[in-house]
C-alpha positions as CSV (number, residue, x, y, z in Angstrom):
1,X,0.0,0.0,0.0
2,X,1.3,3.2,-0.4
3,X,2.0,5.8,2.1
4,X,-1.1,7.8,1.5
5,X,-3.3,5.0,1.9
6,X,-1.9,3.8,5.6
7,X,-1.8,7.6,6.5
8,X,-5.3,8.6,5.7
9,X,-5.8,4.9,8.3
10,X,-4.2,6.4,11.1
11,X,-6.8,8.3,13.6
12,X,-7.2,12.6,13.4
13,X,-4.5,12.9,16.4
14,X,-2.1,10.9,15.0
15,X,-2.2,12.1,11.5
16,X,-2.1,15.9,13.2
17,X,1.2,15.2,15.1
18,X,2.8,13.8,11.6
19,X,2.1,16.9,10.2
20,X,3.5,19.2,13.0
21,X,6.5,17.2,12.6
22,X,6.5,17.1,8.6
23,X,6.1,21.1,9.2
24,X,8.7,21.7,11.8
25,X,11.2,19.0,9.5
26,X,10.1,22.0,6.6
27,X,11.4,25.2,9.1
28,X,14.9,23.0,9.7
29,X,17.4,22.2,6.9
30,X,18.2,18.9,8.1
31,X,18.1,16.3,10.9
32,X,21.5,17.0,11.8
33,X,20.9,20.9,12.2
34,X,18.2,20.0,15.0
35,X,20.7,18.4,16.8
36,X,22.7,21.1,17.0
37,X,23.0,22.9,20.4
38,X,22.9,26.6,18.8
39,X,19.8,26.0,17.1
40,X,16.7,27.7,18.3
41,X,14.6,26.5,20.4
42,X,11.2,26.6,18.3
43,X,12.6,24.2,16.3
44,X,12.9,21.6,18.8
45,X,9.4,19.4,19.5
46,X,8.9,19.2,23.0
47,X,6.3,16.8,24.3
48,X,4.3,20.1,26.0
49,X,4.5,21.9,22.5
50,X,2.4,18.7,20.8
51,X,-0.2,19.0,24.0
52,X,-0.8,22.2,23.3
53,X,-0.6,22.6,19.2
54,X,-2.5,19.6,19.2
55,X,-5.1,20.4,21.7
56,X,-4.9,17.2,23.6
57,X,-4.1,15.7,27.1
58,X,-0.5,15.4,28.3
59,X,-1.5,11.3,28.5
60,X,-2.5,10.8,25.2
61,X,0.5,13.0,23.8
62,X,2.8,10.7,25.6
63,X,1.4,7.2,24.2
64,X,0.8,8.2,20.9
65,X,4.6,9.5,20.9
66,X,5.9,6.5,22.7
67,X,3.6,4.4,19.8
68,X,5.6,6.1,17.4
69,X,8.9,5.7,19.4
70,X,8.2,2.1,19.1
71,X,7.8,1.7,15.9
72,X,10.8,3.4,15.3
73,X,9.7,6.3,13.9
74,X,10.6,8.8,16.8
75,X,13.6,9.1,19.4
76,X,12.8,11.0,22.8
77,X,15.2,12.3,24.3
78,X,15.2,13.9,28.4
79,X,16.6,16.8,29.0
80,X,16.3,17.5,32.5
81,X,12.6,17.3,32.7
82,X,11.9,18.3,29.1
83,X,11.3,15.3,27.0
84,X,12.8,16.7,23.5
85,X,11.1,14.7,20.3
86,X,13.1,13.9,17.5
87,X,12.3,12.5,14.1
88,X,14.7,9.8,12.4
89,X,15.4,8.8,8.7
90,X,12.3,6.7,8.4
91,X,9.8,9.5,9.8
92,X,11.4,12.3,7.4
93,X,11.5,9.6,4.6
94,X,7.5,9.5,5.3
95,X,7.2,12.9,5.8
96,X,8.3,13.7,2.1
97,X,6.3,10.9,0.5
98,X,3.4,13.0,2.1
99,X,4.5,16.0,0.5
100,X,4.3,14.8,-2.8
């Protein structure tokens, strides 16, 4: 099946938090650059930022993220108590397939 089709499967919240990130992968350059130190810190995704864009409880944020983690599309990383989301290769290779 093609990307499209398992996307338009996934449930509203879900297919909202894959577009915040396919939209804040668009404001970066690259992965690499988010992972940089010096870059800003609206470009990061922090777990409280997808609570609050998405309009959803902190619970739900947190499972469908650690759904996502397990499936190997997302790394979380703590920063003291800041839980910093991060995107890998096969969430940004999904995030373009999407744009087309």
């Amino acid at each position: 099946m093609p990307i499209k089709a398992l996307y338009n499967l996934l449930d509203y919240n879900k297919r909202r938090l894959i577009e915040m990130i396919a939209e804040n992968l668009g404001n970066s350059e690259t992965l690499d650059q988010a992972i940089n130190p010096r870059v800003a810190m609206t470009s990061l995704i922090h777990l409280t930022k997808i609570t609050r864009e998405l309009e959803i409880s902190a619970p739900t944020a947190s499972r469908m993220v650690k759904e996502f983690q397990q499936a190997g599309l997302l790394t979380v990383h703590e920063v003291g108590r800041a839980k910093i989301i991060m995107p890998t290769p096969k969430m940004k290779e999904i995030c373009e397939a999407l744009k087309e």
